[in-house]
N, C-alpha and C positions, 0 to 999 in steps of 0.2 A: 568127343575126345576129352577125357579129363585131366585137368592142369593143374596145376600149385605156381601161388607167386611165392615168392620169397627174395629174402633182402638179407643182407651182409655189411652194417658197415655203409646201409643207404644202396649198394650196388647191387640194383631189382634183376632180376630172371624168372623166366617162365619154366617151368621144371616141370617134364614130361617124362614119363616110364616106357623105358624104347623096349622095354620087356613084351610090350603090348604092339599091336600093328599101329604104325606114325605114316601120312605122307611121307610120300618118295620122297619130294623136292623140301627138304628141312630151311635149304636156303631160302626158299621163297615164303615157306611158312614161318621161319623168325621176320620176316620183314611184315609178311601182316600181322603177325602177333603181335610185334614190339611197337607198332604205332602206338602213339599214346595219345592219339585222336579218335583212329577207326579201328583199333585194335583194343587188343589189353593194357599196352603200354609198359615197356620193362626196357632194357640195357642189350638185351638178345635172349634167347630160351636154350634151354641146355637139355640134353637127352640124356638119362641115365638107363645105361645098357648093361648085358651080361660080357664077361670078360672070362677067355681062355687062360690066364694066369694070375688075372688079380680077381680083388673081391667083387669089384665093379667096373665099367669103365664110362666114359663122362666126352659124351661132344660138345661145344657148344657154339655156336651161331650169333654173330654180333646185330644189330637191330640192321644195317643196310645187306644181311643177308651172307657178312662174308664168314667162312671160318676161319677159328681161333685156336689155339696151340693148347690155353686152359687157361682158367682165371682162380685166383686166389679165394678171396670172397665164395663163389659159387662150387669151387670144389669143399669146403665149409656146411654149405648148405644142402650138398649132395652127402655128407655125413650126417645130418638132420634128418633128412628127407628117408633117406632107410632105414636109419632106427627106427623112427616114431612108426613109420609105416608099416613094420615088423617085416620089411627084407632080410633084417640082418637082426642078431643078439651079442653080436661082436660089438666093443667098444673101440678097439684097434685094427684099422681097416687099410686095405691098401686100394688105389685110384688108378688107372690106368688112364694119362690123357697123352696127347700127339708130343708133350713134352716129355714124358718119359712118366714112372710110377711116382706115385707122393701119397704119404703117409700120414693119417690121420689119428687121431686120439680125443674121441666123443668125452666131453663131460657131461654126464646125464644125471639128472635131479629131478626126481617125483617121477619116475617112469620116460621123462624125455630129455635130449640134448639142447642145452642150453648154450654154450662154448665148445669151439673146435680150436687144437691144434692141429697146426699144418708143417709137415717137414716139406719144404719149398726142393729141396736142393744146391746144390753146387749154385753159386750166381757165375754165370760165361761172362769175362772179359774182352775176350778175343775180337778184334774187329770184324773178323770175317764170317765166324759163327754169327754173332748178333741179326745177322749182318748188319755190317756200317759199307758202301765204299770208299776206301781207304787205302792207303799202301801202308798206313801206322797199326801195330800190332793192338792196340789201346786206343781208347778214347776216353781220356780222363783229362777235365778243364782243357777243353778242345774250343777256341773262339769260331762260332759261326754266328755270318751275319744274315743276318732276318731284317730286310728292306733298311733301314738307317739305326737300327738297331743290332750289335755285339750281345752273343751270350755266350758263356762257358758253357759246354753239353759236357757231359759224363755221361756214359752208354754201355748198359747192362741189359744181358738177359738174365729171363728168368724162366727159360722155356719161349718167351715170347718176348722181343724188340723193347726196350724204355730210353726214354732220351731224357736226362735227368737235369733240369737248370736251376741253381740256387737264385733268390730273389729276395731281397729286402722289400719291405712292404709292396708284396704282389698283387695289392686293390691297385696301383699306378698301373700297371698295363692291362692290355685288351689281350686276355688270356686266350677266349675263343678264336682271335684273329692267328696269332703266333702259333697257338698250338694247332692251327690245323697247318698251316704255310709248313710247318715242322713235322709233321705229320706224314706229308707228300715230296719232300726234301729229295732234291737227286739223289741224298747221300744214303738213303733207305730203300733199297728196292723189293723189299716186303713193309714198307712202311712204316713207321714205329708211335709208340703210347709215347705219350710227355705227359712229364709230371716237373711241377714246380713247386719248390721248397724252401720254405722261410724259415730257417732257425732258431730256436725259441731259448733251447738249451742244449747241450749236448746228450741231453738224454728227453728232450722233448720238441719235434718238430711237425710244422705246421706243411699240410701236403693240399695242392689241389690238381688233376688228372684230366689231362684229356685224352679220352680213350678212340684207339683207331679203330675206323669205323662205326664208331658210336658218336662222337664229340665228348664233352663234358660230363663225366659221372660222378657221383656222389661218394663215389669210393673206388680203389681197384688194388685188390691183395698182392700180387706180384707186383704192384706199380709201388708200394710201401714198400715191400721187399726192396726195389731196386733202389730205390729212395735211401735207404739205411743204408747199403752196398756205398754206393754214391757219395753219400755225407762222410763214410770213414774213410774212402778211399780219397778223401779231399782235405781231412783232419779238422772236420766239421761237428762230429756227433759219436758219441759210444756205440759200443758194439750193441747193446741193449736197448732199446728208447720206444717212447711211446709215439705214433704217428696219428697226427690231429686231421681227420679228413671233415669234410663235409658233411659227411653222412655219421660220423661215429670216429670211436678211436678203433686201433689194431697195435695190438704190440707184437713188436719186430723184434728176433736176435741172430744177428749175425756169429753163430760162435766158431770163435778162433782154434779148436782144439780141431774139428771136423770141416770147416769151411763150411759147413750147410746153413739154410738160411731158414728159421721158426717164426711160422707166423699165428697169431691166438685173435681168435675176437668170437662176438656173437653169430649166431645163425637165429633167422626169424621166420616162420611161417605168417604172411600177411595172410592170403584167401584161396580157398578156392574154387574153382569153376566148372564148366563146361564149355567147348570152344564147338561154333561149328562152323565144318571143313569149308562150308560152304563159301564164307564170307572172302 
């Protein structure tokens, strides 16, 4: 079976052509893929399929095997992955994931795409949609305590759960401790991504992510999204700003005429392989 890794922004996937016959159990095969001992090692592997109404449509599978709604970054990369591969000659493309459709816009130079835009969507405030449990319609500077430790959460969707905490010099905390305890939080019962965010400027902020079911990633596109959502609705950061990840930058805009939320950064083809089913 033949793979593509690729990265977004540092945030690795294993990128498969579901066009072609894939094991049944995708669950169990993102968990031996994404080993990053006995495996290939990625963040989860994502299946790019045929779709009854859009151009493509996009599963994808986090490294402990669960599934995901869609991730920013990787749906970026599944805009890369069929150009170059000549699936498509389209530069404007639509996405079909468990979040609803998103909108892509290939910048292609020398025959391949180099930068994707992504129309995110609506960001969901709602408690209930997010889900949060809650009787509060909102979750904005919400204090929950995490063992002898207060944070303010902010909690947006973005298709998928983010629990958003500003932090002044966020090297003083044990970020894998919290964001997983947060992660699993009674208050989440589809669990939720944390992301924490250091303010730099209002038009430039510093983000690091703990992704659920993954831990710790080097990036995650929706989680930037919700990140900017977050900072304005707390009168932290412009509608526009640049978001400083780990892995890379992402430029975020919230724009105020449509409520949708754009998000721009690279797509990368690191290697690729052959996997066998066996292992």
């Amino acid at each position: 079976m033949r793979f593509t890794k690729m990265q977004g922004a540092g945030n690795d996937y294993i990128y498969l052509n579901g066009f072609e016959k894939l094991p049944a159990d995708l669950s169990a095969l993102s968990r031996r893929m994404s080993d990053r001992h006995f495996g290939i090692g990625a963040d989860g592997i994502v299946v790019i399929m045929p779709s009854d109404h859009c151009d493509f449509r996009m599963r994808m599978f986090n490294a402990d095997g669960t599934e995901a709604e869609m991730c920013g970054n990787a749906s970026r990369c599944i805009g890369k992955y069929v150009y170059d591969k000549g699936l498509t000659s389209k530069t404007l493309l639509t996405l079909e994931t468990l979040s609803g459709i998103k909108h892509l816009i290939l910048d292609v130079k020398n025959g391949t795409v180099n930068r994707v835009s992504v129309d995110m969507g609506n960001p969901i405030l709602s408690a209930p949609k997010i889900p949060v449990n809650t009787s509060l319609s909102e979750i904005i500077s919400y204090p929950l305590e995490i063992e002898n430790n207060t944070f303010n959460i902010t909690c947006v969707s973005m298709g998928n759960p983010h629990t958003v905490i500003f932090l002044n010099e966020m090297e003083r905390y044990d970020l894998h401790h919290i964001g997983a305890l947060i992660e699993h939080h009674e208050l989440f019962p589809k669990r939720t991504n944390v992301e924490f965010v250091e303010i730099l400027s209002p038009d430039h902020l510093k983000m690091r992510v703990w992704e659920r079911g993954t831990g710790e990633t080097l990036a995650c596109g929706t989680g930037a999204c919700a990140s900017l959502v977050a900072a304005v609705l707390n009168g932290k950061a412009n509608r526009k700003a640049v978001l400083h990840l780990l892995g890379g930058n992402l430029d975020i805009e919230w724009n105020e005429k449509n409520d949708r939320v754009y998000m721009t950064g690279e797509a990368v083809t690191v290697f690729e392989g052959e996997w066998n089913n066996n292992i």
